[in-house]
N, C-alpha and C positions, 0 to 999 in steps of 0.2 A: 540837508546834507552837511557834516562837518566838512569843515574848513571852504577855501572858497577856490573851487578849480571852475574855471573857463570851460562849457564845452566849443567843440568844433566849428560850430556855428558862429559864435561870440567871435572866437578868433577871428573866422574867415571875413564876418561884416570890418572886425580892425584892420582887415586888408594886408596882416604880415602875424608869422610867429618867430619871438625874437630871443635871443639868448646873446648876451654881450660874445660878438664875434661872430652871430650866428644868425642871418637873416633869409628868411620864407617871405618870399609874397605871394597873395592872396592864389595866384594862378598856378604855384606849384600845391599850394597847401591843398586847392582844391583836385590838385592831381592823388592826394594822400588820400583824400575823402573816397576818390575813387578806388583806392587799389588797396584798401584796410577799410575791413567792418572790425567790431566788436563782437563775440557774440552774445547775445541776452544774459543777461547773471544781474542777481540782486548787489544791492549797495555794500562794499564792505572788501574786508581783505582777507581771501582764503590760506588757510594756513596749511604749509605741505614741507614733507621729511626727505632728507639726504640719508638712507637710514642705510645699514650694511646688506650687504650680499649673500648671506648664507643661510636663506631660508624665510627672512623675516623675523626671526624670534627678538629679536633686540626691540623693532617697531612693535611687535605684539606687545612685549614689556611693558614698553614705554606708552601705548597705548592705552595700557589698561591703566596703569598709574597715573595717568591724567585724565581718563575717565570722558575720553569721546577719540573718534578716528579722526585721523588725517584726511584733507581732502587731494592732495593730489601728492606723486610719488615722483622725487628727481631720479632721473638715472644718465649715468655718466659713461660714454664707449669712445674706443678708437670707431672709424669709420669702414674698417676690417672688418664688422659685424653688419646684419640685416636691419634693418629700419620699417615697421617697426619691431626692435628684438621679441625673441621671448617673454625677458622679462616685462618689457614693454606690455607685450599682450596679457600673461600673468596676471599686470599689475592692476590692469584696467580690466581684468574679468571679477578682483576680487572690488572694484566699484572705485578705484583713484583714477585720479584727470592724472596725464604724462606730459611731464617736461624731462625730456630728452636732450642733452648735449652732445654732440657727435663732432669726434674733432680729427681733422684731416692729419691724421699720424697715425702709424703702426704701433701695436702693444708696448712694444721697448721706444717708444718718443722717436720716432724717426720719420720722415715724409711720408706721407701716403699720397699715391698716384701721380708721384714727380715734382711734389709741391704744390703750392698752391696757384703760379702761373701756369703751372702744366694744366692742373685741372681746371682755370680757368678758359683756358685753351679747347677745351672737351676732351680731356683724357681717361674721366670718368663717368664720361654722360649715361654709359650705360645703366653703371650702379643708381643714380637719380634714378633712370628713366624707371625701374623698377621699384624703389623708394614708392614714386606717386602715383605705380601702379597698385601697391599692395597697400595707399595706405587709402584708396580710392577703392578698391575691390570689399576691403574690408569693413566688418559691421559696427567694431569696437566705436570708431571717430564717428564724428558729424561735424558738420559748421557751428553746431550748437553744444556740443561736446569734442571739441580739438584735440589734435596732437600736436603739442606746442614744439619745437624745433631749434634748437639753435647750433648755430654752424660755427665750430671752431669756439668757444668759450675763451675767455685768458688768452687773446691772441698776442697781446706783449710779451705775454710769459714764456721763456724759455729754462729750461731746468732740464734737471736730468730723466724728471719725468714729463715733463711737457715741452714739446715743439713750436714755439711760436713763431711771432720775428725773428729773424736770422736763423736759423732753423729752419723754417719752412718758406722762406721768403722775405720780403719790402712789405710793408703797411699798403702799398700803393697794389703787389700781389696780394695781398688778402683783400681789399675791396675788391678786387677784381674777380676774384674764385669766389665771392661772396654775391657779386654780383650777378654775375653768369648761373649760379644753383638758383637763387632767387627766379630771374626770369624764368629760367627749365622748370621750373615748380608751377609756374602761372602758365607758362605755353600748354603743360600739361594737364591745366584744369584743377590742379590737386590742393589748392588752397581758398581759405575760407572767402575769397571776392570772387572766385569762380562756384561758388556751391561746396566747397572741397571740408575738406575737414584738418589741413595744414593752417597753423600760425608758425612764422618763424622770430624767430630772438636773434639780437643781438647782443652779447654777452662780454660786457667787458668787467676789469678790478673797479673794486670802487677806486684804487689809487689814480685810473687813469682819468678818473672825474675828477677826485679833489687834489691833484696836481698842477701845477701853473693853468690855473681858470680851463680844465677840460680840455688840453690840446692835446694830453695824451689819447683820449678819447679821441677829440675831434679827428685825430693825425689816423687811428685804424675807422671810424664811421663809413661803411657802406655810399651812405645817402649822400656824402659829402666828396668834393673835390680834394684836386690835391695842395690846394689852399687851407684845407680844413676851415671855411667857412661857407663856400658857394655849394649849394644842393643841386645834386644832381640825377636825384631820383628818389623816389620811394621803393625800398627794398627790404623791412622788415614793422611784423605786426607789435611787437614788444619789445622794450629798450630794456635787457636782464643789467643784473649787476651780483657780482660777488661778491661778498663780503664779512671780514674774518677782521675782530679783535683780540689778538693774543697779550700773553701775558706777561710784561716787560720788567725789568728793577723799577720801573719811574711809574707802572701803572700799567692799563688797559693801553693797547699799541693807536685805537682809536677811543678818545676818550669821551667825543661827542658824537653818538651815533643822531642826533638830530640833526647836527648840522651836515654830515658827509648825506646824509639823504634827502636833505632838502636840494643839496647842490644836483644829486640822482634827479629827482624829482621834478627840477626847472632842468633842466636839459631835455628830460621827457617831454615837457611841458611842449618845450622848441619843438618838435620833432614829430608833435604832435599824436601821441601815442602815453597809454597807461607804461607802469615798469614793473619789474618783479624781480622777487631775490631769489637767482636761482642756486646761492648758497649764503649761507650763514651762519657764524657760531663765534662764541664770547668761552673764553677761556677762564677758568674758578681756579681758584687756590685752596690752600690746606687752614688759612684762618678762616675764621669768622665773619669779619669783615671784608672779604676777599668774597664769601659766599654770597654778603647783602649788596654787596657789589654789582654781581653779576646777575642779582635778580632786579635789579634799580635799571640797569642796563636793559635788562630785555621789556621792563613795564617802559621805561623813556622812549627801544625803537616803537612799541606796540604806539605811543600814543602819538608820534610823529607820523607814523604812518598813516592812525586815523586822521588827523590833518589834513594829509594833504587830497583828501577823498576820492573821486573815483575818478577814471574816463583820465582822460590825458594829461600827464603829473601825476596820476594816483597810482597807488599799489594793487595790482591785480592779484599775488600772491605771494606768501613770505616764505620760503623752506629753510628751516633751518639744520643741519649737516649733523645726524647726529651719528656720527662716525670718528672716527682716531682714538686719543687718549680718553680715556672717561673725565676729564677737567673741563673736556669739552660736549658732555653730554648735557641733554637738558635735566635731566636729573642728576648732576654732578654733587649738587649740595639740597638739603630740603627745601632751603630756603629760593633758590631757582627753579626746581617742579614746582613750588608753589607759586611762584609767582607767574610762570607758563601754565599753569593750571588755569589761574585766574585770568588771565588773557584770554585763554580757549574756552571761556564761558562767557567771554565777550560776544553779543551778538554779531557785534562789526566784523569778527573773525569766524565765519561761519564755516 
């Protein structure tokens, strides 16, 4: 296996998983063991698209031009929609794995079901309680083929499109709401430690990792107290991260995508769980050199990622957002199709 990731076992015998600021002993880690499986998948890191909403024809495109399909499809909803949507089922009839963000706000960014202390409260129990009905009745999931889940994505993030902190509540309200759907998901059997076909994600910026040593992070973590370092339960199968290099006067806005993901990738470590990028996208320009740029950029994330290999610190799968301006598409320039091309004939990238 490239690179040299610890699995769970290794850990457990060293009797703690540690991240500066961040300490597991062996009796919680082996509470982790308990309440998150994996499910079975070959070695390597799956590659899957943020692609547009009208049809698919962009994915087709882009499909064809790179000359293999995608394995799994992101889709992004307020929580005003059914779980799993439409397109959800669509997408996975036409043969993609779902990774799903559903985020507690209404279409125009506003609270949904009273915030996030309301719903933590159970003011939405219902809408769950049907979530792990429908996604338990139905044939699309298994525990061996998931519906990956994450709750509230960018919960720092507040904009005029997105609700987060202050908006929708304290960091301390969204572990909370975060909390409470977790358990409801397991009381109801609907997740992959119960037989179920649910993993859920925890979805933060990569800024709130590579910000003062992960406290942005630490400060919204589920698992975590309001110390931001005392664990205080296992409440998600995937550590997601966002992440987005735009294109600045001084350069790429992230200019080392190895380094922001290895700092992703030992936090995982800690947490004791794989990570995945449930978005992604590097921005091209109009030179030349702007193009070999951004194709140097996507070969350096691909080879960091093999790195860091599988099972916990590794990359389960990368989506990259081919969505907005075309500068941010993967065929923005030849020279970055082709070098995404050559990625996706990477075995590693199945």
């Amino acid at each position: 296996m490239p690179g040299k990731v610890m699995d769970r076992q290794t850990l457990l015998r060293r009797g703690a998983l540690a991240l500066p600021g961040l300490l597991l002993t062996a009796a919680v880690a082996r509470t982790i063991l308990q309440r998150r499986g994996s499910p079975v998948r070959a070695e390597g890191t799956q590659l899957g698209v943020y692609s547009d909403e009208s049809g698919g024809h962009t994915l087709s495109r882009l499909e064809f031009a790179l000359g293999r399909r995608f394995t799994l499809q992101r889709i992004n909803a307020a929580m005003t929609f059914d779980i799993p949507s439409r397109r959800d089922q669509n997408w996975a009839d036409d043969g993609y794995r779902i990774y799903h963000n559903a985020n507690a706000e209404t279409v125009d960014a506003m609270p949904w079901g009273g915030g996030w202390a309301s719903i933590a409260h159970g003011s939405e129990d219902d809408y769950f309680h049907r979530v792990a009905a429908a996604l338990r009745a139905g044939t699309r999931f298994s525990s061996t083929d998931p519906f990956d889940l994450s709750l509230h994505h960018e919960q720092g993030v507040t904009s005029g499109a997105q609700c987060g902190v202050g908006c929708n509540g304290t960091p301390e309200d969204y572990k909370a709401f975060y909390r409470h759907v977790s358990d409801l998901f397991h009381q109801e059997e609907a997740t992959i430690d119960e037989g179920g076909p649910l993993r859920l994600v925890w979805t933060p910026t990569v800024a709130q990792f590579t910000t003062d040593g992960a406290v942005q992070a630490a400060a919204l973590d589920p698992d975590l107290g309001p110390d931001g370092s005392s664990v205080v339960g296992s409440y998600y199968h995937l550590l997601g991260v966002d992440m987005y290099s735009r294109l600045t006067t001084g350069g790429l806005s992230i200019a080392d995508p190895t380094a922001a993901l290895a700092i992703v990738s030992t936090y995982a470590m800690a947490r004791g769980v794989p990570f995945v990028i449930g978005e992604y996208g590097c921005q091209d320009g109009s030179a030349p050199a702007q193009h070999e740029r951004k194709a140097e950029y996507l070969t350096t994330t691909a080879t960091a990622l093999k790195s860091f290999g599988t099972g916990p610190g590794g990359c389960e799968y990368w989506c990259y957002s081919h969505i907005g301006a075309g500068q941010n598409w993967l065929d923005s320039s030849p020279e970055s199709l082709a070098a995404f091309t050559a990625i996706g004939q990477d075995p590693w990238f199945a």
